[in-house]
C-alpha positions, 0 to 999 in steps of 0.5 A, spaced: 576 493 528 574 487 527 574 483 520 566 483 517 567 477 515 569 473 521 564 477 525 558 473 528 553 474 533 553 470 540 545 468 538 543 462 534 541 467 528 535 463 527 533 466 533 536 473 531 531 472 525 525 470 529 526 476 532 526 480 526 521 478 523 516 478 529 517 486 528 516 485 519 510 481 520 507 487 524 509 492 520 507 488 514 501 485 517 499 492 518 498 495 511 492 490 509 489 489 516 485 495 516 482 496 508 476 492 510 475 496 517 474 503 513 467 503 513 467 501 521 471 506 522 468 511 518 461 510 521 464 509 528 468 516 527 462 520 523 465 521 517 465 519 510 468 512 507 473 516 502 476 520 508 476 513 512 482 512 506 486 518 509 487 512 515 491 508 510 494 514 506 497 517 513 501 511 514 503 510 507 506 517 506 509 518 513 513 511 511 515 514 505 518 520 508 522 516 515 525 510 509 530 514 506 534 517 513 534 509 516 541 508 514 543 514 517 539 513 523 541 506 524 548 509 523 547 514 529 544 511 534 546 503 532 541 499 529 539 494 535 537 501 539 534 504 532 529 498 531 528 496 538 526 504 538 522 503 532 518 497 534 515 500 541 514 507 537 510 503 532 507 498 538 505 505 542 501 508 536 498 502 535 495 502 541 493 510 540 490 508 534 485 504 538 483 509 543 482 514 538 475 518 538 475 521 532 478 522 526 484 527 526 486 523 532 487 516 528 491 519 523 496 523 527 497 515 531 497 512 523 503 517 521 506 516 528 505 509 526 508 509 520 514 513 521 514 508 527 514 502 522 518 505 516 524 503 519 522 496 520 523 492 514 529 495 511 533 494 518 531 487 518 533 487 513 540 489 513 540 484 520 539 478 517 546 479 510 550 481 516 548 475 521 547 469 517 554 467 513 554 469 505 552 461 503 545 461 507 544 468 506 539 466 501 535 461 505 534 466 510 532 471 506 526 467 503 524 465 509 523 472 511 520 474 504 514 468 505 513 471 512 512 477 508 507 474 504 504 471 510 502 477 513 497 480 507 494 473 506 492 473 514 491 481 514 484 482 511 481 475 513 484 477 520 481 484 521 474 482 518 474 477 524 475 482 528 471 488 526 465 483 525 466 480 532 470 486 536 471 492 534 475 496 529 479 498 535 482 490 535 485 491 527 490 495 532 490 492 539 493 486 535 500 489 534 500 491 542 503 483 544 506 482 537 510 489 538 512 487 546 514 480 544 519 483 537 522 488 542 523 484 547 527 479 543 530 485 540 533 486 546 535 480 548 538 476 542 540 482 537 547 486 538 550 490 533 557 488 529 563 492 531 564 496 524 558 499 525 560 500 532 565 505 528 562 507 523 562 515 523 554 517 520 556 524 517 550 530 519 544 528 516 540 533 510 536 536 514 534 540 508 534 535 503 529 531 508 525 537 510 523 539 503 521 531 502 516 532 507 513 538 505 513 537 498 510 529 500 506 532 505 503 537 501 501 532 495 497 528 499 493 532 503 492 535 497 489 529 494 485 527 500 481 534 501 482 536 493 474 532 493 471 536 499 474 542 497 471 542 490 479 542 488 482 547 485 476 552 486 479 552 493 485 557 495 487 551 500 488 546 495 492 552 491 496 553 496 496 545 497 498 544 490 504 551 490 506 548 496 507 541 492 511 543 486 515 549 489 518 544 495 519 538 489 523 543 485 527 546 491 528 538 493 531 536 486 535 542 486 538 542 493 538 533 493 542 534 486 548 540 490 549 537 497 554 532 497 550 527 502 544 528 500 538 524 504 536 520 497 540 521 492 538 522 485 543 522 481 542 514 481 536 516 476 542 517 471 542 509 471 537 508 466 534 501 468 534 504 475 530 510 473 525 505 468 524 501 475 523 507 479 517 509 474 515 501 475 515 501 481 511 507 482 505 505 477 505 497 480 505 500 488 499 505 485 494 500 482 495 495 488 495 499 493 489 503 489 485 496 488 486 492 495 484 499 498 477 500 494 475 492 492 472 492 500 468 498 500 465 496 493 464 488 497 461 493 503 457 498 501 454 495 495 454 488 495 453 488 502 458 483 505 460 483 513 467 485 514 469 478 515 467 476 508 470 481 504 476 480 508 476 473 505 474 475 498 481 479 499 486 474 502 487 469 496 491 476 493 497 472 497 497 465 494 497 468 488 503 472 490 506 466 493 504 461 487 508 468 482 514 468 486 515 461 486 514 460 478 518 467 477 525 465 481 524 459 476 523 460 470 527 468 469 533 463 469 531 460 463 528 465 459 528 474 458 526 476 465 522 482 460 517 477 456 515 475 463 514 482 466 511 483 460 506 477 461 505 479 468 502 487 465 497 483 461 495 479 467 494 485 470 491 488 465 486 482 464 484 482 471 482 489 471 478 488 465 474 482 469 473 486 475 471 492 470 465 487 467 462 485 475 455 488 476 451 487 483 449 480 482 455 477 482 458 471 486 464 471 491 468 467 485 467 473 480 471 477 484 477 472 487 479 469 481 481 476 479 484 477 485 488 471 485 491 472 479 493 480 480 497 477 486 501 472 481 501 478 476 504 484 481 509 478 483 511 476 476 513 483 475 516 485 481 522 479 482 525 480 474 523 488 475 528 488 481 534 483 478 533 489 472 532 495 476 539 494 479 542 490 475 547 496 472 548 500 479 554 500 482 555 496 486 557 502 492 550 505 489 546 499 491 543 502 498 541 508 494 537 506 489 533 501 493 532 506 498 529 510 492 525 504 489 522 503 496 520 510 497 517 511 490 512 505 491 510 507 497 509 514 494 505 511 488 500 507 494 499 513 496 498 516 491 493 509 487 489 510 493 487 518 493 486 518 486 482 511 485 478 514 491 477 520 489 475 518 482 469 513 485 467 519 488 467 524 484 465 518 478 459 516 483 456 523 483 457 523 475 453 517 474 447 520 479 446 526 475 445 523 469 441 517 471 437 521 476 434 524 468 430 518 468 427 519 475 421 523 471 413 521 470 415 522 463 419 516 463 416 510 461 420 504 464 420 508 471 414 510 470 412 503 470 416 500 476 414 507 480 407 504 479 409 497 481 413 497 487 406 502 489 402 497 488 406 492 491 407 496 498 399 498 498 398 491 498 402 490 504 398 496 508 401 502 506 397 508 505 396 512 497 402 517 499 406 513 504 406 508 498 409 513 493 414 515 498 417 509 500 417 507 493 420 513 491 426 512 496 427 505 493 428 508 486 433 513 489 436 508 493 437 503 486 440 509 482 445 510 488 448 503 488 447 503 480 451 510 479 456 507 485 457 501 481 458 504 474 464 509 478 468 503 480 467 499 473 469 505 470 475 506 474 477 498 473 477 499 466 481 505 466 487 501 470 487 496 463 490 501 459 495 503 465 496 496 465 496 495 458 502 501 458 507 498 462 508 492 457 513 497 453 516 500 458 518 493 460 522 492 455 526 499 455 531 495 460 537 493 457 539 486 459 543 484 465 550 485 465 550 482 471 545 477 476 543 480 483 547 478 489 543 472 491 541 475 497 539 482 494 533 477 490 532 473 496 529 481 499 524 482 494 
């Protein structure tokens, strides 16, 4: 067998990392393109804007489910073979989400997508450590981080572009040529090393792995249907919530037995891994929950096209940028948890500015926030990674970042169900009590009736169409005035769930050791 450190491959390894990160532009790219779209898809597959999210929830879980069984995967039919398969499944879903007709079917093309694209990160990963030698690991690794962040920038503003000008049907199609240029220089400049090539796999948990889908499963179709079931009043969301807990119980249970399990919790006995577990859960939850439900209140109350929301929403990556530029630095000099610290009060900050916007707003109101959530959300998570894994085993590595990268797509997941969910269900509680106010014995309505009836008869319109025309106006207010009040609602809710991760920030024990220079650089 060859030494792993004298191997190295026939290619330039910045050919090999163009390679990957043409396939981890693609996936990453992806999981922002389509938030601005939803309410294109919805419209144009008739259904509502809070089963559009399913759109996004789909991919996230199904994601979730593949990451932990790639190492063994990868093992097993080699990794060259294994990411190449992954890029012409996700590239071939891509084009299925486009032809899609209706709404069932694009959410099974977004769960193929996404057991498609669940292995491309953390495989490309793995291939830029082995490719480049130790002393330029890390610049690799922060070239790939930057294309990382690119991609989020360009997402929204690209399919804005494209739902505005072409279709949604394009947020998809454009994966077709990024997706045959990746594989096609997978295929000719990756190879696998030598020790990999002998590497036994084991047998994979397939129990372990079979329970994770039920359980993950049942959980988010659950909190999908919950709001159109009326929740636990239907026995389909009982069985839902049966299914979840029963098959999360037996997952803890047989994962904790078997000797190989497929996500190994025995890792949680670290406690700053376990803290950066329950980190990574919340942050995934609030970002992803927020990027999904700020282009629909920028669409449907606000009124802005696609392309517009789009660009309101891609400065979230500069901030990101900015963050982790100031984040590499200045962790060295002081405690990595006063600045974790300090990136939960920003990110509380920035929910409490968007929770004071109102229908009047100027695009600006809602950028500065945005951009400072992204350096928020970066200045906690690079500290957030040296302390999570900081008191592993170094032999335990692997497993604790296949659990960290699962709980954070798990929490998106989770962040974009329950944040939906809650607008909705906020939208109907704020109607019912303003449509009180709908009456002749109103005074202020009274009055406004009485004007906007005048103004119309003067434009034409009959006594009874007036009354009418003028009645719907009122109601179309009340809607984007109870509208606006659940999203508010929700916004100044997520600063007290900001605001609780500042103590928990400092439940980490210091560093004992620094992480590898190219782990950091992954994150």
């Amino acid at each position: 067998m060859a030494d792993t450190k004298e191997w190295r491959p026939k290619a330039n390894p910045w050919l090999i990392a163009g390679a990957v990160m043409a396939a981890t532009f693609m996936e990453v790219l992806d999981t922002s393109v389509a938030n601005v779209a939803l309410n294109h898809i919805a419209g144009n597959l008739s259904a509502s804007t809070d089963e559009a999210t399913w759109v996004l929830t789909s991919y996230l879980v199904s994601n979730a489910v593949v990451l932990p069984a790639t190492g063994w995967l990868g093992r097993y039919f080699g990794r060259r073979k294994f990411l190449i398969s992954c890029i012409c499944i996700f590239t071939l879903a891509s084009a299925w989400c486009g032809l899609a007709n209706s709404l069932g079917m694009l959410i099974l093309a977004r769960v193929l997508q996404g057991a498609g694209g669940g292995a491309l990160q953390p495989i490309a990963q793995a291939i830029l450590l082995e490719t480049f030698p130790a002393e330029k690991r890390g610049s690799a690794m922060s070239v790939y981080a930057m294309g990382v962040v690119v991609a989020p920038i360009l997402g929204p503003t690209l399919g804005g572009w494209m739902t505005d000008n072409l279709t949604w049907r394009w947020v998809f199609y454009i994966n077709l040529p990024i997706g045959i240029l990746a594989a096609a220089l997978c295929f000719l400049f990756l190879e696998d090393p030598p020790y990999l090539k002998d590497s036994k796999p084991g047998r994979i948990d397939y129990i372990g792995f079979s329970l994770l889908t039920l359980w993950i499963g049942c959980l988010q179709v659950m909190l999908d249907k919950g709001q159109d079931e009326d929740w636990f009043s239907s026995i389909f969301i009982c069985v839902l919530a049966a299914g979840a807990v029963v098959g999360f119980v037996a997952f803890l249970i047989w994962e904790l037995r078997v000797p190989n399990p497929i996500v190994n919790l025995r890792v949680l006995l670290d406690g700053n891994l376990s803290i950066g577990v329950i980190l990574n859960f919340t942050v995934g939850a609030i970002l992803f929950g927020t990027t999904a439900v700020l282009p629909q209140f920028l669409q449907n109350l606000m009124n802005y096209p696609a392309l517009q929301s789009g660009l309101v929403m891609s400065p979230r990556g500069l901030g990101a940028i900015l963050g982790s530029i100031v984040a590499g630095r200045i962790i060295s000099k002081i405690d990595g948890r006063l600045w974790m610290a300090q990136g939960a009060v920003l990110l509380a900050v920035t929910m409490y500015l968007l929770g004071q916007v109102n229908l009047s707003i100027a695009p600006g109101n809602v950028i500065w926030p945005i951009v400072i959530s992204g350096f928020a959300v970066t200045s906690i998570f690079v500290p957030m990674t040296t302390f999570s894994m900081a008191t592993v085993p170094r032999q335990n590595m692997g497993d604790a970042t296949g659990v960290t990268s699962l709980v954070r797509n798990l929490g998106g997941s989770v962040g974009i169900s329950v944040i939906t969910a809650l607008v909705t269900r906020g939208t109907q509680a704020h109607q019912n009590l303003l449509v009180g106010h709908m009456t002749p014995y109103d005074a202020p309505f009274r009055n406004q009736l009485a004007t906007m009836q005048h103004s119309l008869a003067v434009q034409g319109a009959g006594p009874v169409a007036a009354q009418h025309e003028a009645y719907g106006m009122m109601y179309q207010v009340l809607q984007h005035q109870a509208g606006l009040w659940a999203y508010v609602d929700q916004f100044r809710m997520l600063v007290l769930a900001c605001a609780l991760l500042v103590p928990l920030v400092f439940l980490f024990k210091k560093a004992s050791r620094p992480l590898p220079k190219e782990m950091a650089g992954a994150h």
